[in-house]
C-alpha positions as CSV (number, residue, x, y, z in Angstrom):
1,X,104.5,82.1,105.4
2,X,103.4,85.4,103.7
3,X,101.1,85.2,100.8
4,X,102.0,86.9,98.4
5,X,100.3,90.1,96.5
6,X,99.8,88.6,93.1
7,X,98.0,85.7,95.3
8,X,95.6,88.5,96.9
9,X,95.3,90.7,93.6
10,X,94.8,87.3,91.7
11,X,91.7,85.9,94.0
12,X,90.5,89.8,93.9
13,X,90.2,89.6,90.2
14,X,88.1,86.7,90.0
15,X,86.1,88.1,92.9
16,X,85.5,91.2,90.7
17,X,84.3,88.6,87.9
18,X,82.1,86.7,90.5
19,X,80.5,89.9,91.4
20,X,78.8,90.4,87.7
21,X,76.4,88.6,85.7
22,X,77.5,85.0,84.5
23,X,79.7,85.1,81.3
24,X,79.9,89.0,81.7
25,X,83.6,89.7,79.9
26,X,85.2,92.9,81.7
27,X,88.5,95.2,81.3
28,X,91.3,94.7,83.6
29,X,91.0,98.7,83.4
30,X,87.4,98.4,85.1
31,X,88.5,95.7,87.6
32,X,91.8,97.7,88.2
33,X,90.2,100.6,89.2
34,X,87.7,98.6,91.4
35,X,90.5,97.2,93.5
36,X,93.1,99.7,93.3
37,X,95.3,97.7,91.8
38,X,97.8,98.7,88.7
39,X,96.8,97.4,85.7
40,X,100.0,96.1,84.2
41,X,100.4,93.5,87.2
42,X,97.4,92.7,86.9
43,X,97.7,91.6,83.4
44,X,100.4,89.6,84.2
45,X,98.2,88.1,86.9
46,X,95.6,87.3,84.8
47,X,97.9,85.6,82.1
48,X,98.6,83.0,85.0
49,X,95.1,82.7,85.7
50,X,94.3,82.2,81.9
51,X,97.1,79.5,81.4
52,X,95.6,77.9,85.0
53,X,92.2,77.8,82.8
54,X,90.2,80.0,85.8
55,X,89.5,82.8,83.4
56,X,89.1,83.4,79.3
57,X,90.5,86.3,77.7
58,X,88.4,88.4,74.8
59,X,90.1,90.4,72.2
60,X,89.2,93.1,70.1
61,X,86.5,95.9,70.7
62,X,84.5,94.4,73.9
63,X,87.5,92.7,75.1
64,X,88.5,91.8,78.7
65,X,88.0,88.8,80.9
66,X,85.5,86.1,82.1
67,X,85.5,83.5,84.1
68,X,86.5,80.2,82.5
69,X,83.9,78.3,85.2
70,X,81.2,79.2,88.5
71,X,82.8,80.9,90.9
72,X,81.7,78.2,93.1
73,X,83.9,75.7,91.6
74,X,87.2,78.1,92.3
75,X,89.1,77.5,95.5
76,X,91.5,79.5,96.6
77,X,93.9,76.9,96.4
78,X,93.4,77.0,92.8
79,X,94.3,80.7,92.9
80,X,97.3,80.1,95.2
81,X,98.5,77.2,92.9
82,X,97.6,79.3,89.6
83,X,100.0,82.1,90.5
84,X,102.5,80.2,92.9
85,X,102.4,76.9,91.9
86,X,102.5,73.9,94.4
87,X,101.8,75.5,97.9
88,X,105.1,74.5,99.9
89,X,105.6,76.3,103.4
90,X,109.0,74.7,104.0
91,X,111.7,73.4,101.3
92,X,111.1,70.0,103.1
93,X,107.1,70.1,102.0
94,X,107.7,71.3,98.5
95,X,107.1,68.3,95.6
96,X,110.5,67.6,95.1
97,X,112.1,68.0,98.8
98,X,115.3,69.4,98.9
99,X,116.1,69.7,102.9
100,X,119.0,67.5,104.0
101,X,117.6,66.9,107.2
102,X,114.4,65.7,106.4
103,X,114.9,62.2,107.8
104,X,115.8,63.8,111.3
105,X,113.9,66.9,111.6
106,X,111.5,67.3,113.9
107,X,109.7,69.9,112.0
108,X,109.1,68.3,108.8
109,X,106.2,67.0,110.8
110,X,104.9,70.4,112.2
111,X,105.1,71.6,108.8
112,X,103.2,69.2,106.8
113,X,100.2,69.7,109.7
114,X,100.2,73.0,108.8
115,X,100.4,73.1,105.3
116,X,97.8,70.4,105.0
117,X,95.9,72.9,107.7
118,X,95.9,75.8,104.8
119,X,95.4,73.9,102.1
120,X,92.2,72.3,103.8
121,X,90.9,76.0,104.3
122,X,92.7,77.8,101.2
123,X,90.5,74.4,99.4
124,X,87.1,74.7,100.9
125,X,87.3,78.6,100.7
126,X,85.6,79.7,96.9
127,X,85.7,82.7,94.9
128,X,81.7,82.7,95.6
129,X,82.1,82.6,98.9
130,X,84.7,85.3,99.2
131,X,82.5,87.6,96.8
132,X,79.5,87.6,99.0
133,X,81.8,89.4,101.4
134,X,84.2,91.5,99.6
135,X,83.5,94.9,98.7
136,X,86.2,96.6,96.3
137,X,87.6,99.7,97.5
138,X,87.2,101.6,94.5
139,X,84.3,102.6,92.1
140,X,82.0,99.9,91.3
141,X,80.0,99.5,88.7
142,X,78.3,96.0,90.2
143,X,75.2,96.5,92.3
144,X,76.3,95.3,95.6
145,X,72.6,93.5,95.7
146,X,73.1,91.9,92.2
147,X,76.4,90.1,93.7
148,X,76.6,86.3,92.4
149,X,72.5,86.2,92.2
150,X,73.1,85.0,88.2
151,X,76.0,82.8,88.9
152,X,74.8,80.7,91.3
153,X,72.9,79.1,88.5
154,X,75.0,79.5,85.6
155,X,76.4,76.6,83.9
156,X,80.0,75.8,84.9
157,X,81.0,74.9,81.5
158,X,78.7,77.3,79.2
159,X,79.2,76.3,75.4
């Protein structure tokens, strides 16, 4: 199993959002340039990530992203799930199996351990958690110090 990049880029995005002030909307340009990452996937990233409900788009003059709830309250299983869908590591662990030799396989077994396995870490793992130890590799305009200090108070569903 690989994850893929628009998993990685996708849980870097909302780290970038983590890393500012609660409710702070930013431009995928800003956050692109922060992680190196080209804006126009991105953008399709972030449309998942809308439709998933873990972030809220802004139009207009100002416009950009937010998170849709505390970074604490993100998993990356969310992410994966967000951009992937249901996490399957084998055809025979996916919702609707379609292995023919699931009812003799010895590794249908070995497979749900281990998918269980990541989804027990990829679910207790939270974009707060990651942000206290990411650092983008571009520019920043976050104060490294600042990181998640707001957030860890805000209110997960702000009116």
């Amino acid at each position: 199993m690989q994850i893929t990049r628009a998993v990685e880029y996708a849980a870097m995005g909302l780290i970038a959002l983590a890393r500012r002030n609660s409710g702070a909307v930013v431009m995928l340009d800003d956050i692109s340039k922060e992680e190196q990452i080209s804006p126009s996937f991105l953008g399709k990233i972030f449309q998942s990530l809308s439709k998933a409900g873990l972030v809220r788009s802004a139009r207009g003059t100002g416009g950009g992203f937010s998170l849709a709830r505390s970074p604490d309250l993100i998993t990356l299983l969310n992410v994966f799930e967000a951009v992937e869908g249901p996490m399957a590591l084998q055809r025979c662990q996916a919702p609707t199996p379609s292995c023919e030799r699931m009812d003799s396989c010895a590794l249908c077994g070995v497979f749900e351990q281990a998918q269980d396995r990541v989804k027990e870490v990829f679910g207790m793992t939270t974009i707060a958690d990651l942000a206290q130890r990411h650092r983008p590799v571009g520019p920043s305009a976050v104060d490294p110090k600042a990181i998640l200090s707001a957030n860890k108070t805000a209110d997960p569903n702000p009116a």
